[in-house]
N, C-alpha and C positions, 0 to 999 in steps of 0.2 A: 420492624424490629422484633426480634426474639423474646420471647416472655419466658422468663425462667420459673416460672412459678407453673408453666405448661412442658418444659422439659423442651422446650422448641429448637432446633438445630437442623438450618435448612441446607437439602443438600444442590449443592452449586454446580462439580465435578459434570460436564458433559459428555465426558466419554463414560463416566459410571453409570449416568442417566441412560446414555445408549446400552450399555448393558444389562442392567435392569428391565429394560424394555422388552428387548429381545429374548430375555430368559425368561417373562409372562406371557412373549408371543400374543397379545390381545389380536383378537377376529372383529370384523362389523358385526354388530348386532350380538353378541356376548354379557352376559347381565354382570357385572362390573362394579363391586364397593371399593373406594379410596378412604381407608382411613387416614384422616391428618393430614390435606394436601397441600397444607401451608402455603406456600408463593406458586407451588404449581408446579414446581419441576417436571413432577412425573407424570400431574393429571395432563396438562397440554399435548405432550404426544401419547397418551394412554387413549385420551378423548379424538384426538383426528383420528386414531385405528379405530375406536368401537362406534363412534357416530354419536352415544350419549355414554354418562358416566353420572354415577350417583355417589356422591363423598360426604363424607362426616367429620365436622369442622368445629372442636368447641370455642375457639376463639372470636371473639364475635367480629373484632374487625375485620377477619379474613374471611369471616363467613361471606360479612356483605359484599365484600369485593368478588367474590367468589360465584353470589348470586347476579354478578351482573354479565356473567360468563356466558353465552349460548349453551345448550347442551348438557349441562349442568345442575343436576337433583342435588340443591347444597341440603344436608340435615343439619343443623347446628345444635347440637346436644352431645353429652358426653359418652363417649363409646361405649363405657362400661353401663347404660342403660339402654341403648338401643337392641333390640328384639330381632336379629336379623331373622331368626324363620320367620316373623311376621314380615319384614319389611322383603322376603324375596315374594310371599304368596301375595302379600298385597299391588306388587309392580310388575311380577313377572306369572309366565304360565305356572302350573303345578310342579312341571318334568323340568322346569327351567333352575339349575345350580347357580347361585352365584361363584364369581370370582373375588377373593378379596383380597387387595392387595396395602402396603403404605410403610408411613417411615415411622412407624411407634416411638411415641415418646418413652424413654430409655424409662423414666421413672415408674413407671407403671405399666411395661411392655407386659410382666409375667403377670395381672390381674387380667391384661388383655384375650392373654393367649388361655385363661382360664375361662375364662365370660364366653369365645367363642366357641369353646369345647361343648357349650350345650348346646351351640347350633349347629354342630356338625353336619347333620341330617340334608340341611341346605348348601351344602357348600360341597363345589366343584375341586377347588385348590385353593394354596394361601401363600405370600410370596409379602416375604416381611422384613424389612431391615431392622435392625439387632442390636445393641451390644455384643460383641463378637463373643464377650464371656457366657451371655445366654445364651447366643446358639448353639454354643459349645457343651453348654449345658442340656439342649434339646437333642441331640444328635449322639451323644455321650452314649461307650458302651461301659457294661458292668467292669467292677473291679479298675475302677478307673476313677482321679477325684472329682473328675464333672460329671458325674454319675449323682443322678439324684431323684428327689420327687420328680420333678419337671421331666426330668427323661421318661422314667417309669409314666407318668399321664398323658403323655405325650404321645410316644413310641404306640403304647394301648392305641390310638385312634388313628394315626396320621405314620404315613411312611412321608421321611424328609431327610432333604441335604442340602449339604451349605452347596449355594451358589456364586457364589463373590464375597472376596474379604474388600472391604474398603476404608480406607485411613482415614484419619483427623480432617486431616485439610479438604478434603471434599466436599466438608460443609462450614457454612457461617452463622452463627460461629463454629469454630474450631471446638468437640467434644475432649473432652481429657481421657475419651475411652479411643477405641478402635470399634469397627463394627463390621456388620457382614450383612449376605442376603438368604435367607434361609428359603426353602418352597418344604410346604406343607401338603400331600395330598391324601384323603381321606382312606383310612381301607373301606375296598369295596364289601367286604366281610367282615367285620370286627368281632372281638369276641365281644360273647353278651353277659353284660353283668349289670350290677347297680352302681352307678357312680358315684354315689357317694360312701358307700363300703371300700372302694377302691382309696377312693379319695383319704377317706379317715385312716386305714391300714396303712396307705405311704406314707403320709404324715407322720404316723405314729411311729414307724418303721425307723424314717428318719431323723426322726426327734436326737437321736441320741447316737448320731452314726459313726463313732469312733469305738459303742458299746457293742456288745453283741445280745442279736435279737433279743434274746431274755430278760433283759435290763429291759427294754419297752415293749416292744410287740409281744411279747409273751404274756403281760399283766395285761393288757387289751385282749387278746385271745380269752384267756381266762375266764373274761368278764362275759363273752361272751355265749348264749346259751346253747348254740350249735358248735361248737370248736375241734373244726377238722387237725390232722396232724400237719405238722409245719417244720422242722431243720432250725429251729431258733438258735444255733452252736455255731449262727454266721455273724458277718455286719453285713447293715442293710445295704451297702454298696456292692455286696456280693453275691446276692440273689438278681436273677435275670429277669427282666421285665415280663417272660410267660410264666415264669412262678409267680409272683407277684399276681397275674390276671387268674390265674390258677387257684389260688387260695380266695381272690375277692368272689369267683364263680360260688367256689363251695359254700362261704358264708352267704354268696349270694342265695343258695340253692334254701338255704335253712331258713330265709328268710321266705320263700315261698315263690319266689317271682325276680325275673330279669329284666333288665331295660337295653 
């Protein structure tokens, strides 16, 4: 049964499950995280193509059933605390990327996709079902109202696109949302800055996105002791996500050091 206090909504749809599959293309021998693999949908034919599969289950009664699976590294601990560059060097060679893929609980999809933005480093691609309003929100370009933080931190690391939109009924329960499949794969180059100057700046940017810059991101600038020049005569929906990495560099740069 679904625990709504986990956001849990399993998906059932077999012909979506064959899509999904197809659209991660798993190989044998491929290092492979299942977030949330609930009743199994996706891990059962994920695991007959890679041979094993390691999944992160906070539920505990699925965990158990999970562990009684062949081929199956169940973690039972909550996603938003496991370490993936530790758990790829711990499992896998050094040159070995994970894949990760799952059905994110809607409640706290965007805590997720933030948690593994610090493990990028490890990660091959990412193939996630959504809220269809969040991936809409991840994929979003400027000057548009799903244009947001999320896009801007996002867009910065990962080139992605929606894969499959998928309705209510293809799971049980039935969600009162609509949702979709998004693939996330990392730039091979990204730009270099400090993440968290990014982080605070779109935040801040955002704060008040019907204002123009000035009202927020201007008194943030201000404060700060290196403050390059910036266009603050916009709203933050209408600056492009390489101005945005453009201005985090140059604070970056005052600050003395990149990541």
């Amino acid at each position: 049964m679904a625990r709504k206090r986990f956001g849990q909504n399993f998906l059932t749809d077999q012909g979506v499950i064959d899509h999904i599959v197809r659209a991660i293309d798993p190989k044998p021998g491929q290092a492979m995280v299942e977030i949330g693999p609930g009743l199994m949908a996706l891990t059962q034919p994920l695991v007959e193509r890679l041979g094993h599969l390691t999944v992160i289950e906070l539920d505990r009664d699925l965990a158990q059933k999970l562990k009684t699976r062949p081929h199956l590294q169940v973690i039972e601990a909550d996603v938003l605390k496991v370490d993936f560059t530790k758990l790829s060097a711990q499992n896998h060679a050094p040159e070995t990327l994970l894949r990760i893929v799952g059905n994110l609980p809607y409640n706290i999809s965007t805590p997720i996709l933030f948690h593994l933005l610090q493990h990028v480093g490890c990660v091959l691609d990412q193939h996630f079902m959504l809220q269809k309003e969040v991936v809409d929100r991840m994929v979003a370009s400027p000057a548009t109202s799903d244009y947001g933080r999320l896009s801007v931190m996002l867009q910065w690391r990962y080139r992605m696109e929606r894969v499959l939109a998928v309705p209510p009924e293809s799971f049980e329960p039935a969600p009162r949302v609509d949702s979709a499949v998004v693939r996330m794969v990392p730039l091979a180059e990204p730009p270099k800055l400090h993440f968290e100057v990014l982080h605070d700046l779109v935040q801040v940017a955002f704060s008040q996105r019907r204002k123009l810059l000035r009202h927020s991101l201007g008194g943030w600038l201000e404060m700060r002791a290196h403050s390059p020049h910036f266009d603050l005569q916009r709203r933050a929906e209408e600056v492009p996500v390489s101005e945005y990495i453009e201005l985090a560099q140059a604070l970056t740069h005052g600050l003395g050091g990149e990541i």
